[in-house]
C-alpha positions in Angstrom: 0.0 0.0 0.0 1.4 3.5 -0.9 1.3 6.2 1.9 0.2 9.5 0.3 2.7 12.2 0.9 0.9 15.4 2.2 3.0 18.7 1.0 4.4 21.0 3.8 2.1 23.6 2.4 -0.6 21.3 3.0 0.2 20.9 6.3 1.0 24.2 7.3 -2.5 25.1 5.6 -3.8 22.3 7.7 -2.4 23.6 11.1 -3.4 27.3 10.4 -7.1 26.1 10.2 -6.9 24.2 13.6 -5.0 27.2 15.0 -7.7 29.3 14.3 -10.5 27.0 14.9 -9.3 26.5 18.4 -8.7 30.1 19.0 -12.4 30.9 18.0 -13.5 27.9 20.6 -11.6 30.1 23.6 -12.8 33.1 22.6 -16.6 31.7 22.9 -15.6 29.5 26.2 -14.6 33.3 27.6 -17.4 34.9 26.5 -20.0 32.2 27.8 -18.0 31.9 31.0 -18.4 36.0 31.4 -22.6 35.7 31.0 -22.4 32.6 32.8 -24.3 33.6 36.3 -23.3 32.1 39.6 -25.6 29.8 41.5 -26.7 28.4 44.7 -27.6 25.0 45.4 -30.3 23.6 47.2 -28.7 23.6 50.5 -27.3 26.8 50.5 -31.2 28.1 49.0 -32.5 26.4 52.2 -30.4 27.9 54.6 -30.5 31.5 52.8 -34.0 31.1 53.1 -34.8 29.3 56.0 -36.7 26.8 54.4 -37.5 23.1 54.2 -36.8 20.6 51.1 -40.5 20.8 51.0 -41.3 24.6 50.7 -38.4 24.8 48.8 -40.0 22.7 46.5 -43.3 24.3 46.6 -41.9 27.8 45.4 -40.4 26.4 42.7 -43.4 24.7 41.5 -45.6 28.3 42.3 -42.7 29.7 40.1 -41.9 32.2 43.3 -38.3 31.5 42.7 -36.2 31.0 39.4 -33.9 27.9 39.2 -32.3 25.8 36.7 -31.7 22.1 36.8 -28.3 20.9 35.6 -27.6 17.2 35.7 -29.6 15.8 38.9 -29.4 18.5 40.8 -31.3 21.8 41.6 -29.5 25.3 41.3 -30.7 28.9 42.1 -29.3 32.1 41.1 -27.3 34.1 43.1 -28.8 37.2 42.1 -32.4 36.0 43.5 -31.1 36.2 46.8 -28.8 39.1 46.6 -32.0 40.7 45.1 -34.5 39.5 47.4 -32.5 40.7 50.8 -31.5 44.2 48.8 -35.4 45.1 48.3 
């Protein structure tokens, strides 16, 4: 079997394109770290609040509090709470 031969222009055309490509991917990873927002997990909600699993669990479902599930668990914005004890 014959190995193709790949030019050094080729390849230097080649690595240019990942170069860039992978600079573009850090630049977006930055920029969704920056709007990412911080959150809270359930405990910490629980003992900001000084609530139970239960009327935790009832304010989401009433829609009293934003939150976000990632994976299996339950997370809460930082800001809510930041807010809520600021008004």
């Amino acid at each position: 079997m014959k190995k193709k031969s790949i030019s050094v222009m080729e390849e230097t055309n080649v690595l240019s394109i990942v170069v860039h490509l992978l600079c573009e991917i850090r630049d977006l990873l930055q920029q969704n770290r920056s709007q990412d927002e911080e959150l809270v997990d359930t405990a910490d909600a629980k003992r900001l609040l000084n609530k139970s699993d239960s009327a935790l669990y009832r304010m989401r479902k009433n829609g009293e509090i934003p939150w976000k599930k990632i994976g299996r668990k339950i997370y809460y914005p930082k800001s809510f709470f930041t807010n809520a004890f600021n008004s």
